[in-house]
N, C-alpha and C positions, 0 to 999 in steps of 0.2 A: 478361254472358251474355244472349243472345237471347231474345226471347219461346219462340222453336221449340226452342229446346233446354231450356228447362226445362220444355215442355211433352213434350218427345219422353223423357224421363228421366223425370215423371211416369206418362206411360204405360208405360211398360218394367216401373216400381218397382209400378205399383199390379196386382195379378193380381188374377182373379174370386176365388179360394180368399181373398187378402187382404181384398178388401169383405166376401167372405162371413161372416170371421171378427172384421173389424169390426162388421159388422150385430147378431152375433150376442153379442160383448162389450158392445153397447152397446142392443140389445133387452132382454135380460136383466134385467138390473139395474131399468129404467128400465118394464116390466113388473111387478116384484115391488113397485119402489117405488109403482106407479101402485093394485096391488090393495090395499096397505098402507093407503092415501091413501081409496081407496073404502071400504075395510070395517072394518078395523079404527078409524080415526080419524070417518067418519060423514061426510068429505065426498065431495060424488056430482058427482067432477068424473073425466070418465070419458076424457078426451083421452090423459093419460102411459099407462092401461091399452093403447088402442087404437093408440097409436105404436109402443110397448113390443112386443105381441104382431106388429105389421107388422114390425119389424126385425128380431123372432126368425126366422118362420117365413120370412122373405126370405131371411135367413141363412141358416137348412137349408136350405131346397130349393135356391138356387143351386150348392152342390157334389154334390148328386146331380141336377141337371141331366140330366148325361150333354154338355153342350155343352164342347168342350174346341178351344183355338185349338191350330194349332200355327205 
């Protein structure tokens, strides 16, 4: 199989709704585990908090967008 077809099949498979709900299964988690890390355990390593909260609110806002291909 060609470069262009697994890249042309890639695109097809990945929709904005799907990144969205990637972003957002994987800010989550990686948020909660970040503020865990911060406060409860006392260390003030503040990077997993502030990726964590990027990949949420990425997440939301892309399906109320309002931007829709067709």
């Amino acid at each position: 199989m060609s470069v262009r077809k697994r890249v042309s099949w890639l695109l097809e498979a990945l929709t904005e709704f799907r990144v969205a709900v990637g972003l957002v299964v994987l800010g989550a988690p990686v948020a909660v585990a970040g503020v865990l890390f911060r406060h409860l355990l006392g260390l003030g390593y503040a990077p997993p908090v502030i990726i964590g909260l990027s990949c949420l609110i990425t997440g939301l806002a892309m399906p109320g967008s309002g931007v829709r291909r067709h």
